[in-house]
N, C-alpha and C positions, 0 to 999 in steps of 0.2 A: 139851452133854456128849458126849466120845467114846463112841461104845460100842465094847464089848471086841473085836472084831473088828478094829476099827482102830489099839485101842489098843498092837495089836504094833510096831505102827510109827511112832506118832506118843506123846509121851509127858506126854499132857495138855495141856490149854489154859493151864494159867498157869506162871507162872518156876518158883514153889516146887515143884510137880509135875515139871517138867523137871530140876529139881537134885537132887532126893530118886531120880530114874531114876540120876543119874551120880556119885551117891553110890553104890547098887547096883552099879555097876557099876565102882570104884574097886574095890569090895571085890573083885571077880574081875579084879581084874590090869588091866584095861581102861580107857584115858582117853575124857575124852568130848569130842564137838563141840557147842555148843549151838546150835540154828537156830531163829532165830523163823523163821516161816512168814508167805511173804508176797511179793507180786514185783509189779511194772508198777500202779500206784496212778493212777487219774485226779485224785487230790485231794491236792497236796502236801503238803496238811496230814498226810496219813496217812503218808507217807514219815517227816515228821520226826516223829511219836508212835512210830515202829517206831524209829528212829535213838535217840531219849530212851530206849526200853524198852532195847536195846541198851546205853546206859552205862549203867545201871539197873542190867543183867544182870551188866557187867563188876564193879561194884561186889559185889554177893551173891555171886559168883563169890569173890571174894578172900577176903571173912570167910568163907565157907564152909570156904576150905583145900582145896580140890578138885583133884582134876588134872583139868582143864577147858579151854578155848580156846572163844572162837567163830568164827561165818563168817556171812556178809553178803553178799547180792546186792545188784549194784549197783543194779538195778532196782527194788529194796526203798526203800530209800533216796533217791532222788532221779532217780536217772539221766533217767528220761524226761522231766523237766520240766528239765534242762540239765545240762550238765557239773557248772558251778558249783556247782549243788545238791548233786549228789551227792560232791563235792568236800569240799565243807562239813560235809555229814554225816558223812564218812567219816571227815575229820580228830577231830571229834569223838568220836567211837566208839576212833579207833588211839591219840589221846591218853589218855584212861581207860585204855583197855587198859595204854597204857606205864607208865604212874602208878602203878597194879596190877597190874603184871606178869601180864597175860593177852593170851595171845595171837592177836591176830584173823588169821582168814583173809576172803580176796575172793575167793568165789564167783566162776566165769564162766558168763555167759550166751551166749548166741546170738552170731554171726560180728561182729556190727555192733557189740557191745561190746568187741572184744576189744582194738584197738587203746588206747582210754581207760581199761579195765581193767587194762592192762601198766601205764601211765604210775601210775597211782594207785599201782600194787604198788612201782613204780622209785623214786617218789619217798618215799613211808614206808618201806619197805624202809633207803634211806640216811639219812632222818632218825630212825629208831629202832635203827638199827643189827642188824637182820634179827627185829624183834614183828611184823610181819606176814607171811603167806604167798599167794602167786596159784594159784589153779586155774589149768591146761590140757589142751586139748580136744586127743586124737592124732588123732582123723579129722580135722579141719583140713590141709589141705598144710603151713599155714604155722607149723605149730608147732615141727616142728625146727630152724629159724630160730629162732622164741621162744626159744627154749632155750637157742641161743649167745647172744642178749640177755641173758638172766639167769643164767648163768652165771655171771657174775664179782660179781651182788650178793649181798649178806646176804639174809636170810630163806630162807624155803621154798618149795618151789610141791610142788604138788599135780599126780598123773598120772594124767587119766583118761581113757575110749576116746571119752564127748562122748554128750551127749542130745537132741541140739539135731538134727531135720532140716534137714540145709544143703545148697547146691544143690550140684550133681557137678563145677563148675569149682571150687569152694573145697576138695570134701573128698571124702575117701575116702568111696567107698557100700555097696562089699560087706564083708561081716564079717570076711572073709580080708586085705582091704584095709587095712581097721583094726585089727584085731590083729599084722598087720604092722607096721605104723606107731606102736602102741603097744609092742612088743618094741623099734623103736628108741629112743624117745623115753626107756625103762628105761634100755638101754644109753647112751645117751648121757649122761642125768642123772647115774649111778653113777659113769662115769670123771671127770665134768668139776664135780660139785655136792660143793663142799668142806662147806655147812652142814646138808646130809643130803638126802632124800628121799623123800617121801610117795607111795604107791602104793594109788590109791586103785582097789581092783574087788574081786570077789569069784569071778572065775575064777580056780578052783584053778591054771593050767598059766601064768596070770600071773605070782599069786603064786611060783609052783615057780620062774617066772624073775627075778623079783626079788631073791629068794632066792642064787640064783647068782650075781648081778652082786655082791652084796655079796660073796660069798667072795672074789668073783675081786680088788673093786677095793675095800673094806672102806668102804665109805660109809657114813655111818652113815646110816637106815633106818627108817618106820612106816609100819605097814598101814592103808587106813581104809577101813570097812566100815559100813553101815546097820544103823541099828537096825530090830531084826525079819527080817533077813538073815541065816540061816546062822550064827547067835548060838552056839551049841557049838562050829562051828570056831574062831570069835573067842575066846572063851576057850582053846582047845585053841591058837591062834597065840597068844597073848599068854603063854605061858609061854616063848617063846624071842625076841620080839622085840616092839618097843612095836606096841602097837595102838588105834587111834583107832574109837570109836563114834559117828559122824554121829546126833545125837538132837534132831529138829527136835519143835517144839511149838507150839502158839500156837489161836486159833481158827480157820482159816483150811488145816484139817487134812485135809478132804475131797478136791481136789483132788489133794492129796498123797497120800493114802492111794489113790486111784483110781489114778494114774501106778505105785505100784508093786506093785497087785495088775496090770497090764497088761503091764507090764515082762517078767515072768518066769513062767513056767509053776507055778513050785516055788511063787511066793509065792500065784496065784491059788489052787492045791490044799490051800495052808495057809491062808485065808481060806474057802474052803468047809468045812475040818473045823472051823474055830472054830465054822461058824454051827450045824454039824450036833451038835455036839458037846453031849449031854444035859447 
């Protein structure tokens, strides 16, 4: 069982608990992301029970009537027991989704996936005609590159500044560095991404410039923010533009919940008042 401390940010161990959150949160203008919880598996078997749960999810997702999407690490899935694997799964999971008209995203992970990441996105991207989306990581050097890749496809991608410690010949290291490189990677999406783009962080002067690029070059545009994250701004942004709630769940919640009371000062001193809190 979560207990309440963690449960600002993770939204229970099972599906039905996870959609009953994004139903909540339909009501306040808000879409939602659903994330099972789960990455780098030594036992394939457990890749493809997450992969199962996953069309499981796509299916309850639709009779639901939700505004919903999910997203998927590749590493969840397959990846480190072979391309193939996770190839397989993946198809799996993007076919439901299209059947259903839900739409999946692909997580990125760490430097070493990014390459077979793209490809997966390149190739469902043109066989569904843009139901899926790819994360990318702007402290990487090589993502503005990525970027003229996918440019000319259907789908989405996703913009974020990257969680992943990577070494100093791949990527930016100071935070000046990468919020650089992230202000590019906005502006270049804006002018050049006909089927919209995702902006996903929760620094305000990000936001403030994402915001610009749309006046300037009218793209269209959604926010995507964590659950238990600055959740009033997210409502107060969702009355002028779409916004997406990242709402991961599953057993496997702890890790999770630890990475982002660590992450950020705000969220470690909202995790002490929950505990203190009579």
């Amino acid at each position: 069982m979560i207990p309440p401390i963690a449960s600002n940010f993770v939204a229970g161990e099972e599906p039905a608990t996870a959609i009953d959150h994004v139903r909540t949160i339909n009501d306040d203008g808000i879409n939602g992301i659903l994330n099972l919880l789960g990455e780098h598996y030594d036992d394939p078997a457990e890749a493809a029970a997450d992969a199962d749960e996953y069309v499981q999810l796509v299916t309850d997702l639709n009779d639901a009537g939700l505004d919903c999407c999910i997203s998927v690490k590749p590493s969840q899935i397959g990846l480190d027991h072979g391309d193939d694997v996770f190839a397989d799964h993946l198809e799996r999971i993007v076919e439901a989704g299209t059947e259903r008209d839900v739409f999946v995203w692909i997580d990125m992970e760490d430097h070493t996936t990014t390459d077979v990441t793209l490809d997966a996105f390149e190739r469902h991207a043109l066989e569904t005609d843009g139901n899926v989306g790819v994360c990318v990581q702007a402290n990487l050097e090589r993502t503005i590159d990525d970027l003229e890749r996918l440019a000319d496809l259907p789908g989405k991608v996703r913009l974020v500044k990257g969680a992943y410690n990577e070494p100093a010949s791949i990527a930016h290291q100071s935070k000046e560095a990468v919020d650089e490189a992230y202000r590019d990677c906005i502006a270049y999406a804006f002018e050049h991404f006909e089927d919209g783009v995702a902006v996903g962080s929760h620094d305000p002067a990000m936001i403030d410039y994402a915001q610009e690029c749309h006046a300037e070059y009218g793209t269209p545009y959604e926010l995507q923010l964590l659950m238990g994250v600055r959740e009033r701004a997210q409502r107060e942004l969702a009355a002028d533009c779409e916004v997406y709630q990242y709402v991961p769940y599953g057993d496997r919640w702890f890790s999770y919940f630890y990475r982002r009371v660590r992450e950020r000062k705000e969220n470690a001193l909202f995790a002490l008042r929950a505990v203190l809190r009579p």
